[in-house]
C-alpha positions, 0 to 999 in steps of 0.5 A, spaced: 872 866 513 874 860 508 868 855 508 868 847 506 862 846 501 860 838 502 855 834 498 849 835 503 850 842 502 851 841 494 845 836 494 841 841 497 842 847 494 841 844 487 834 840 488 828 843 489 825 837 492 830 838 497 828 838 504 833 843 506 833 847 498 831 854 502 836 854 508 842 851 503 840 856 497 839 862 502 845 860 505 850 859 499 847 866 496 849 869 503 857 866 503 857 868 496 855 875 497 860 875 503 866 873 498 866 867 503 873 863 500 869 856 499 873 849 498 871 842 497 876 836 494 875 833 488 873 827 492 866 831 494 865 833 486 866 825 484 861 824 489 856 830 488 856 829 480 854 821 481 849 822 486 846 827 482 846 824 475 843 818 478 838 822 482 837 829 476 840 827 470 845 830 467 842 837 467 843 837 475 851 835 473 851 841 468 848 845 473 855 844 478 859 844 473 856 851 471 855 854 476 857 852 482 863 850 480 865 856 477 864 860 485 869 854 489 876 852 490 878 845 489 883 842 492 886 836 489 888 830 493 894 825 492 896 819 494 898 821 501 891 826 502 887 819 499 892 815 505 890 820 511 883 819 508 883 812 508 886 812 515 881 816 519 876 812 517 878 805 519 880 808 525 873 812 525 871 804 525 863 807 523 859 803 518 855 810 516 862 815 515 864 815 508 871 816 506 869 821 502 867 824 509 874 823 511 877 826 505 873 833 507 875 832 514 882 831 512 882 837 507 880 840 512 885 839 517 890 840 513 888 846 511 887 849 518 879 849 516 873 850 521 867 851 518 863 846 514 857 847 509 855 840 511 847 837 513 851 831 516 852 832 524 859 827 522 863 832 522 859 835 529 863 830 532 870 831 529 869 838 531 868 841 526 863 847 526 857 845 520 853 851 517 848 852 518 
């Protein structure tokens, strides 16, 4: 099985403080362990190491990049990937999706993919199936 890692789930693996830290880090140990294929685009890198550098400080960046990192595959988008994204939001016509989402969504559709390891219900309404 092929997994989409979004930031909510990269947040919570790597805060402690987090009110989901448990469930996310047993979770991500559990799809590791598995040999699950995990994806994320490039836009939910930008979008995690900001959040994190803000929220942490740039230990936390260095813990993505060292770690989490090194277990993803990252799927880099281009023009007509940034095109579909910004699309779907305007027709999505919701103030709290983000484009950022709507790449994930698009990355995901794509490239055929079901789950997502997300704790934003977004992609429940898209159809998605969002771990855990």
């Amino acid at each position: 099985m092929t997994t989409f890692v979004d930031t909510s789930a990269f947040l919570a693996v790597l805060s402690r403080g987090d009110q989901f830290h448990q469930e996310a880090a047993e979770l991500w140990q559990d799809l590791i362990n598995q040999g699950e294929r995990l994806i994320c685009n490039n836009y939910v890198i930008v979008e995690t190491t900001a959040l994190l550098q803000r929220r942490f400080g740039l230990e936390a960046v260095r813990a993505l990049q060292e770690d989490a990192m090194r277990r993803l595959v990252v799927i880099w988008l281009d023009e007509t990937d940034h095109q579909q994204a910004v699309t779907a939001l305007l027709a999505a016509n919701r103030r709290q999706l983000s484009l950022v989402d709507c790449s994930a969504m698009t990355t995901m559709r794509t490239l055929g993919i079901r789950h997502v390891f997300s704790f934003d219900a977004h992609f429940d309404d898209y159809g998605f199936e969002r771990l855990p």
